[in-house]
C-alpha positions as YAML, in Angstrom:
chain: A
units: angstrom
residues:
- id: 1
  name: UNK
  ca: [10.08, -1.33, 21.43]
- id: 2
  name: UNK
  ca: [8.87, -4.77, 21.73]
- id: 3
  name: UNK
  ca: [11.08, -7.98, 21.12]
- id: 4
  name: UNK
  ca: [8.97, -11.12, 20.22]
- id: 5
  name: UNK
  ca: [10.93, -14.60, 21.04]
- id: 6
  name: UNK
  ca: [9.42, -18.21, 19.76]
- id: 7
  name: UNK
  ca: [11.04, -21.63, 20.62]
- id: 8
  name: UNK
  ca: [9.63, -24.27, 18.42]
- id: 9
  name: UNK
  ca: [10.40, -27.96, 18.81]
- id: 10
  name: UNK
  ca: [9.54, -30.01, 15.75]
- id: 11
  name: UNK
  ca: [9.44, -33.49, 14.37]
- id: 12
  name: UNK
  ca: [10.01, -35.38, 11.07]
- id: 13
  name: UNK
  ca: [10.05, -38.69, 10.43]
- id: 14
  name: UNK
  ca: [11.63, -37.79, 7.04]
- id: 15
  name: UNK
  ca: [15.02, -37.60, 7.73]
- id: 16
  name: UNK
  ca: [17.24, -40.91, 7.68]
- id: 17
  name: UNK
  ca: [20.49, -39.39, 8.80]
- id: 18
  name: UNK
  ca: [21.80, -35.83, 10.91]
- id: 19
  name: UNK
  ca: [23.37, -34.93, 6.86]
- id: 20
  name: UNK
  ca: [19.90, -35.10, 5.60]
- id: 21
  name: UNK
  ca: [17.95, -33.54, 8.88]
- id: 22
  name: UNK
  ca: [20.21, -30.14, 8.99]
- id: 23
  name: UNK
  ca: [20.02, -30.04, 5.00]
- id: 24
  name: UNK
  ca: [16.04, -29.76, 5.95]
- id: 25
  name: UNK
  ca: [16.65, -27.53, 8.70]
- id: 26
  name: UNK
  ca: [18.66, -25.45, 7.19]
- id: 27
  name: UNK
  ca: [16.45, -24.82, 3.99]
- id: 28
  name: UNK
  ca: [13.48, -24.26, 6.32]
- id: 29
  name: UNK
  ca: [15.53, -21.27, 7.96]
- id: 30
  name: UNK
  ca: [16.44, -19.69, 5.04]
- id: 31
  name: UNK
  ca: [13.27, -20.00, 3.83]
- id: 32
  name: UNK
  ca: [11.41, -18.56, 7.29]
- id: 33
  name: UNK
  ca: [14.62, -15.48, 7.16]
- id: 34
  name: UNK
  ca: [13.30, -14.88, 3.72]
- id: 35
  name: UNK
  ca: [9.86, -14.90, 3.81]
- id: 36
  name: UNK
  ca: [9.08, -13.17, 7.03]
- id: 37
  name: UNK
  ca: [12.77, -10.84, 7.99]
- id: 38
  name: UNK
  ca: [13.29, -12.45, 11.69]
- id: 39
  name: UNK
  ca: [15.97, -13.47, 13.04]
- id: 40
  name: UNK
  ca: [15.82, -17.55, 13.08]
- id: 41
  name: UNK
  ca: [18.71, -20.22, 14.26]
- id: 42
  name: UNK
  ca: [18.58, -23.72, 15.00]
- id: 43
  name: UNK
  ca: [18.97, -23.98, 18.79]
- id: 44
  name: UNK
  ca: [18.17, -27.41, 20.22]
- id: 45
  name: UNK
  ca: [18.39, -31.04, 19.24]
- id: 46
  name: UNK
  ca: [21.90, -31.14, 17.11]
- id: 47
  name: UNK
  ca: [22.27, -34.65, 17.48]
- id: 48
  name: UNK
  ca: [18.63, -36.39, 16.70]
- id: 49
  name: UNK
  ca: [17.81, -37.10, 13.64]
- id: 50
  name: UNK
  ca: [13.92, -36.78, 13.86]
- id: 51
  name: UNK
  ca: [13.57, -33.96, 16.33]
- id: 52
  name: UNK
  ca: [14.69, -30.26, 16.13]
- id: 53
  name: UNK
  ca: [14.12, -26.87, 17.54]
- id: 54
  name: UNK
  ca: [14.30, -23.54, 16.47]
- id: 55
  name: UNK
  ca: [14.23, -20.39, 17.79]
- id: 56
  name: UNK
  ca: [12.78, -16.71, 16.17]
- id: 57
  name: UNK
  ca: [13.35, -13.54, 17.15]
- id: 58
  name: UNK
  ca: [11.13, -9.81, 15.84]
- id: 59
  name: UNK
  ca: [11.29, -6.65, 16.66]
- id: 60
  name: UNK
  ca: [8.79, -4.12, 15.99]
- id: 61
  name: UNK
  ca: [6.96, -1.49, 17.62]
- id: 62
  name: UNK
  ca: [3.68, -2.84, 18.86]
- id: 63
  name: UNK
  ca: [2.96, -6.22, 20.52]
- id: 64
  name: UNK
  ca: [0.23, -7.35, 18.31]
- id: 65
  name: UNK
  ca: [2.77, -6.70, 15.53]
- id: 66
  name: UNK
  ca: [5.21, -8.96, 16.67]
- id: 67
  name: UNK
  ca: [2.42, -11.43, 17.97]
- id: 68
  name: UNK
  ca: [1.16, -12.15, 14.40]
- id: 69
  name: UNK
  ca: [4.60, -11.96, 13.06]
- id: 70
  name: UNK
  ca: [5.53, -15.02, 15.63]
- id: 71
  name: UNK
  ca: [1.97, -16.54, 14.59]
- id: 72
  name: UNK
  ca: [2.46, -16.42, 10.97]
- id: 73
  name: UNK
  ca: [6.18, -18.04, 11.22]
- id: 74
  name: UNK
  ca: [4.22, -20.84, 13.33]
- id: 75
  name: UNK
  ca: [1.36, -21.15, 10.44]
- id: 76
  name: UNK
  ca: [4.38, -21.33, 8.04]
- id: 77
  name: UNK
  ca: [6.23, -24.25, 9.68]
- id: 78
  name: UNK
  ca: [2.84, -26.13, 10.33]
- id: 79
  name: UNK
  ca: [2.35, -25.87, 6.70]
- id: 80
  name: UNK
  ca: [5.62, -26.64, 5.08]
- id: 81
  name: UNK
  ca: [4.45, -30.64, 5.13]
- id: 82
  name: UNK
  ca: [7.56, -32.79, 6.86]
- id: 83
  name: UNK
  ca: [7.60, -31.39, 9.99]
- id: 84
  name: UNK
  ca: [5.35, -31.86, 12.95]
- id: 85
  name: UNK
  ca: [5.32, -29.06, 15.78]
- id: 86
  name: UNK
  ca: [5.30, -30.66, 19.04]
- id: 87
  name: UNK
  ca: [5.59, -27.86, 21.33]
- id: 88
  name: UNK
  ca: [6.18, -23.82, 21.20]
- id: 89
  name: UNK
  ca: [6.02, -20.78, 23.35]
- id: 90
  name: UNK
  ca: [6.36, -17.17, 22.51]
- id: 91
  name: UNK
  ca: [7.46, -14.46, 25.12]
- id: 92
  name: UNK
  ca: [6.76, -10.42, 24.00]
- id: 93
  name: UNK
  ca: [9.62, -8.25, 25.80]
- id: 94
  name: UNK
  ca: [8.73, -4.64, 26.20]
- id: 95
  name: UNK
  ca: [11.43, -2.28, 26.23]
- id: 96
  name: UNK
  ca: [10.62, 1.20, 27.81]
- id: 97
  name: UNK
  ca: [12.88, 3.81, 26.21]
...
């Protein structure tokens, strides 16, 4: 089994209060949960109103598998429009059974 984990830190420069930033965050979560079936959350940054960061979590059964799962949520955000990714990193746990 292989768990892949992504922390990605983002910027907007849309948002003009915290109402209006976690109404954007939390339509891009739903959307990720949706689209690709990870686990997503908003983990960092509560109280900015331009910055945010969200964590991701896959399973699956093969690394590459959960590699281009993690890539693809990363393409995703990159091309939703108002938000900026300023840093990320992805960490593939193998668990021996």
């Amino acid at each position: 089994m292989v768990i892949g984990i992504m922390k990605v830190r983002l910027f907007s420069s849309d948002p003009q209060s915290l109402k209006d930033k976690r109404r954007l965050v939390r339509s891009l979560v739903e959307r990720i949960k949706n689209r690709f079936n990870v686990s997503v959350a908003e983990t960092g940054a509560h109280d900015s109103w331009n910055h945010c960061e969200i964590g991701i979590a896959c399973v699956s059964n093969e690394s590459a598998h959960a590699d281009s799962m993690l890539a693809a949520v990363a393409n995703y955000i990159e091309s939703d429009g108002w938000l900026e990714i300023t840093d990320y990193s992805t960490e593939l746990i193998h668990i021996e059974q």
